[in-house]
C-alpha positions as a Markdown table, in Angstrom:
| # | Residue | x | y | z |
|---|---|---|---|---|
| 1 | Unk | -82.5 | 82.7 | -74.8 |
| 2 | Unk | -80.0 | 84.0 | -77.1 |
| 3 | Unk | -80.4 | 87.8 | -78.3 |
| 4 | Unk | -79.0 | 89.7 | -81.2 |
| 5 | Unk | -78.3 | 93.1 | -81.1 |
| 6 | Unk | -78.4 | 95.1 | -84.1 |
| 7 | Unk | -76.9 | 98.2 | -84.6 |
| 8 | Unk | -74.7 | 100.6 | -86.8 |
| 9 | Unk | -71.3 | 99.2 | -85.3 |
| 10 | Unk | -69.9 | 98.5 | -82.5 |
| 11 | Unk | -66.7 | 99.4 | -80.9 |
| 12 | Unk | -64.9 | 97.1 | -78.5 |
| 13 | Unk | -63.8 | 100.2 | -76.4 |
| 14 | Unk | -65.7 | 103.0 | -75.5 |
| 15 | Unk | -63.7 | 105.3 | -77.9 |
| 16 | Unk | -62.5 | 102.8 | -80.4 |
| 17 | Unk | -62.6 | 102.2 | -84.3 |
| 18 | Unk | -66.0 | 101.3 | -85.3 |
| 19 | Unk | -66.8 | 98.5 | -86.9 |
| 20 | Unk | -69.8 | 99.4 | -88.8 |
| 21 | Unk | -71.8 | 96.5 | -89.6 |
| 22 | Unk | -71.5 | 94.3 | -86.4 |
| 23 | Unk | -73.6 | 93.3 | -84.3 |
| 24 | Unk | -73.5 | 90.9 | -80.8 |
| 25 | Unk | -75.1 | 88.0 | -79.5 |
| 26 | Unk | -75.5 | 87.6 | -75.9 |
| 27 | Unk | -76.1 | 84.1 | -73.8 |
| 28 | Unk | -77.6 | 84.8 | -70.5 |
| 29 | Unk | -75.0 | 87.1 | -68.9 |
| 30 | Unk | -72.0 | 86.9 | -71.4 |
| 31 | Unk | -71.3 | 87.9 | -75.1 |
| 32 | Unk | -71.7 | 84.6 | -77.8 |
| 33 | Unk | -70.4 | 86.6 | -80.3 |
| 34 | Unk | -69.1 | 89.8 | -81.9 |
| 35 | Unk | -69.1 | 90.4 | -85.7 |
| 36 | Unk | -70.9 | 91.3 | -88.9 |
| 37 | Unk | -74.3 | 91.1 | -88.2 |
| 38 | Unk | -75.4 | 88.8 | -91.4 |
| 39 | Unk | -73.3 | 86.1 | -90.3 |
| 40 | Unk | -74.3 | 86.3 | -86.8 |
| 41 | Unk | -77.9 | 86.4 | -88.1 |
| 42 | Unk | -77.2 | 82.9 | -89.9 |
| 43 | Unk | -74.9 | 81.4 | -87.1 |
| 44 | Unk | -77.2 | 82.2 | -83.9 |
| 45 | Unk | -80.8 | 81.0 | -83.4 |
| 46 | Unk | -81.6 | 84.5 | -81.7 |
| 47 | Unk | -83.9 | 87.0 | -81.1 |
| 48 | Unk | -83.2 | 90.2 | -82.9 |
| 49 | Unk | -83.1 | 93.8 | -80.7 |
| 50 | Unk | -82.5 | 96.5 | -83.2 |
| 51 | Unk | -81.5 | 100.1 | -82.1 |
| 52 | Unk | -80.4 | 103.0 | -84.5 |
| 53 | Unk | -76.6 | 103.6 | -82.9 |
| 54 | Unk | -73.3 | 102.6 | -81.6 |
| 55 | Unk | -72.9 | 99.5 | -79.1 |
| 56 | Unk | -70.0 | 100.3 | -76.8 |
| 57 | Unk | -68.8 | 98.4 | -73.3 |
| 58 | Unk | -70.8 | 102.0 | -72.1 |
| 59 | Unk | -69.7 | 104.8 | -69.7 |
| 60 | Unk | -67.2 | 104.6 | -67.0 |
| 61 | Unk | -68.4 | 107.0 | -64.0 |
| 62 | Unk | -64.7 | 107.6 | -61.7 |
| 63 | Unk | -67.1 | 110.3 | -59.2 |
| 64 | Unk | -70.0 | 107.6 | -58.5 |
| 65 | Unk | -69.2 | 107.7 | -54.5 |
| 66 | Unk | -69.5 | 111.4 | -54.9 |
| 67 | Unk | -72.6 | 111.7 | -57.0 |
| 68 | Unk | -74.4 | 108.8 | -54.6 |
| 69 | Unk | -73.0 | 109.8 | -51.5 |
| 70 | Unk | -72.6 | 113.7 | -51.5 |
| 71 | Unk | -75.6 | 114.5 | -53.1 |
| 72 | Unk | -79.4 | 113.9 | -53.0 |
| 73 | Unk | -81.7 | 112.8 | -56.1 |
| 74 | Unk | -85.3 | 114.1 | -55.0 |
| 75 | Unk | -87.9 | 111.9 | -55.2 |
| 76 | Unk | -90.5 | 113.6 | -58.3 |
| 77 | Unk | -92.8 | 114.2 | -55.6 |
| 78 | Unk | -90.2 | 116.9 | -54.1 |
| 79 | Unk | -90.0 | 118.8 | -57.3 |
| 80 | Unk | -92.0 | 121.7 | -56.0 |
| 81 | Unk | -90.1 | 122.1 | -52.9 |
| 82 | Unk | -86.8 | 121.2 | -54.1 |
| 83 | Unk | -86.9 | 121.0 | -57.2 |
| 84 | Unk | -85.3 | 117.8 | -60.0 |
| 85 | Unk | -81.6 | 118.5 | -59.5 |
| 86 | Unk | -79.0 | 116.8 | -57.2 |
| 87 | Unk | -78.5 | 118.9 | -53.8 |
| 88 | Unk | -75.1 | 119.0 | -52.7 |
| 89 | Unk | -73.4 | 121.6 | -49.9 |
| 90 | Unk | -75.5 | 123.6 | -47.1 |
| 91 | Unk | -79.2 | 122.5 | -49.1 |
| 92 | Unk | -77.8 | 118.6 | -48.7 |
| 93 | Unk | -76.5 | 119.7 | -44.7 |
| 94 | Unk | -80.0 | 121.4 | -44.1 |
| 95 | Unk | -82.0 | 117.8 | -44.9 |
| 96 | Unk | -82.8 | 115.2 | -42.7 |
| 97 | Unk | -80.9 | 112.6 | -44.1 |
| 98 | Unk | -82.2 | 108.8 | -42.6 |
| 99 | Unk | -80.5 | 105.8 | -44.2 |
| 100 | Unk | -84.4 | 105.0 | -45.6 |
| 101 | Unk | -84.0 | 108.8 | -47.8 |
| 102 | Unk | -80.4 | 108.3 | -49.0 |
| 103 | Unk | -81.2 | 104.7 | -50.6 |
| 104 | Unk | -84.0 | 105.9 | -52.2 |
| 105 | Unk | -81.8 | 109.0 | -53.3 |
| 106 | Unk | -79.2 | 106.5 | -54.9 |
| 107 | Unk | -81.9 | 104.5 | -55.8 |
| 108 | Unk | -82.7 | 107.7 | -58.6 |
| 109 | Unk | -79.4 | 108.2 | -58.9 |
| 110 | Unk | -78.6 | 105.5 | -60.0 |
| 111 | Unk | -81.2 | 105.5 | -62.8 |
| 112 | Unk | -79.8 | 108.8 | -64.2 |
| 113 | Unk | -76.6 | 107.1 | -64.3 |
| 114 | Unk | -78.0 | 104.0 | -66.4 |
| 115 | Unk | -80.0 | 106.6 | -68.1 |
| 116 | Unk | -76.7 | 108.0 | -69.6 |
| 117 | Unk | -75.3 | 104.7 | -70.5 |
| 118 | Unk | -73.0 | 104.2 | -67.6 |
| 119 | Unk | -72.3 | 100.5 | -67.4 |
| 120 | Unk | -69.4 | 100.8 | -64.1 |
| 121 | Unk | -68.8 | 103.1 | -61.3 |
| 122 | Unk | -66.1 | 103.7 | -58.6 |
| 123 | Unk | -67.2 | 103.6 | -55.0 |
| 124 | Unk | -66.0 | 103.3 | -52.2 |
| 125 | Unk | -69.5 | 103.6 | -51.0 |
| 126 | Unk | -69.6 | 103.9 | -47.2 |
| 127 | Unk | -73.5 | 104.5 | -46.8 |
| 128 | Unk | -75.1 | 100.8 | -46.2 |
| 129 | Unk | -78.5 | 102.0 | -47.9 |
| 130 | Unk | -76.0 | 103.3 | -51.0 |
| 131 | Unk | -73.5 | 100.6 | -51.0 |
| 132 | Unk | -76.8 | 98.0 | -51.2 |
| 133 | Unk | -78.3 | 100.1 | -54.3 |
| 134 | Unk | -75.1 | 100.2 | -56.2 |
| 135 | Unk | -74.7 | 96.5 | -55.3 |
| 136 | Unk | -78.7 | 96.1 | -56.8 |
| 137 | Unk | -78.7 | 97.8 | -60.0 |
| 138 | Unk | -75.5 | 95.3 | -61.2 |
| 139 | Unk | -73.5 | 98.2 | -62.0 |
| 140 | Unk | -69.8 | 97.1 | -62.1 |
| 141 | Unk | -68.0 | 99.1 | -59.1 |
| 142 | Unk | -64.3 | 99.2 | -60.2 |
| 143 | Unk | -61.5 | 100.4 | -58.0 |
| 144 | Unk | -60.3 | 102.8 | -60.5 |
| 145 | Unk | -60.1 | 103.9 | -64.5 |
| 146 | Unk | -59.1 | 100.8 | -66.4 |
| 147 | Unk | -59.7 | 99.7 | -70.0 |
| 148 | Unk | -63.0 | 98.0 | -70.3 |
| 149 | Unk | -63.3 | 95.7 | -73.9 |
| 150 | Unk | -66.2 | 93.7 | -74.9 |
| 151 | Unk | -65.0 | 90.2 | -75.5 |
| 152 | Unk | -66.7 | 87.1 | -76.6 |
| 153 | Unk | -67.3 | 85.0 | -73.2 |
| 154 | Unk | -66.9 | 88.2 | -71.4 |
| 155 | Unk | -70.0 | 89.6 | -69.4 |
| 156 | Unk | -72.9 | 91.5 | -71.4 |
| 157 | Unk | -72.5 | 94.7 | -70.0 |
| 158 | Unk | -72.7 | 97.4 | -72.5 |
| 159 | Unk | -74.7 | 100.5 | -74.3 |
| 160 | Unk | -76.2 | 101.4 | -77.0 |
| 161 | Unk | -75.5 | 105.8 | -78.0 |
| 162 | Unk | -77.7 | 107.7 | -80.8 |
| 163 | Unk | -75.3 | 109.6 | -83.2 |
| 164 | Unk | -75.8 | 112.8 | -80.5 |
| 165 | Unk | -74.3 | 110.9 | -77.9 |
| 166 | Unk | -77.3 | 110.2 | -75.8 |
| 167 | Unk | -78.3 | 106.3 | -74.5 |
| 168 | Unk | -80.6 | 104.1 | -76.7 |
| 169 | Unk | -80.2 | 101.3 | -74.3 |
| 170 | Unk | -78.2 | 99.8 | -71.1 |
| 171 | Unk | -77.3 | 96.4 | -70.7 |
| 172 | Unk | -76.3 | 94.7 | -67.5 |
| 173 | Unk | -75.1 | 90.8 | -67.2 |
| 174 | Unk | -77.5 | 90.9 | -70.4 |
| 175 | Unk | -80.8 | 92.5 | -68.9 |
| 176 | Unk | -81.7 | 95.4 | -70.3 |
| 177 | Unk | -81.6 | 98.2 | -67.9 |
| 178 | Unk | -82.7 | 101.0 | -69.3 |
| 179 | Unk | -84.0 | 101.6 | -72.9 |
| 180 | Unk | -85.1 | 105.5 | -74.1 |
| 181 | Unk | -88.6 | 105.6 | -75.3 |
């Protein structure tokens, strides 16, 4: 099933020009199209997502071993005893860490991070459970900071931002990921 996505603009890069107006059409995992949303409207059989902001290929996250692999996400049940942010250092040292805890960890980690729009990460990830969740979620795990475009043919991986920079939306090989309520 084809699926249009309206919004404000769209910019090919994460901090390119915007082309206000445009929309894209995705086919399964990869982009159909890129332009003015009218004409895409007329030329694509398609069912129509609309979000109020800016379409970008998303965030590039260069610490991802470091914010999987050095640090623990509590489970929501832990708030009381260790409260909702990432423990790093001696706290991290002090927990019994089993390969079962630090999957689930990157397992939330890894939410926050499509939660924020990120659409790639760079490992290496040497934890199996870790390595396996990043492999899950269809994050792309890049070697290192390179351009990332959105190109017609190329794979639907992108976000959508609200004018205050926050994520609307995160697309992966075009399922949406994560959408703010």
């Amino acid at each position: 099933m084809l699926t249009l996505h309206r919004v404000r603009g769209v910019r090919l890069v994460h901090d390119g020009e915007l082309a206000e107006g445009h929309a894209v059409v995705v086919d399964g995992t990869r982009l159909a199209a890129i332009g003015p949303y009218e004409e895409l409207l007329a030329a694509y059989p398609a069912r129509v997502r609309e979000w109020d902001g800016v379409l970008t290929p998303g965030r590039y996250e260069p610490d991802g071993a470091a914010l999987l692999e050095a640090a623990y996400h509590p489970d929501p049940r832990e708030a009381d005893e260790l409260g909702g942010e990432p423990i790093t250092g001696e706290a991290l040292a002090a927990l019994d860490m089993t390969d079962a805890r630090w999957g689930a960890s990157a397992r939330r980690g890894l939410q926050r991070l499509l939660a924020a729009g990120t659409t790639a990460l760079t490992g290496p990830f040497t934890r199996p459970a870790v390595r396996t969740a990043v492999r899950r979620s269809g994050l792309a795990e890049l070697p290192g900071p390179r351009p990332r475009a959105l190109t017609v043919g190329g794979p639907a991986d992108f976000a959508v931002f609200a004018a205050d920079g926050s994520a609307l939306a995160t697309v992966l090989a075009g399922r949406l990921v994560h959408r703010r309520r």
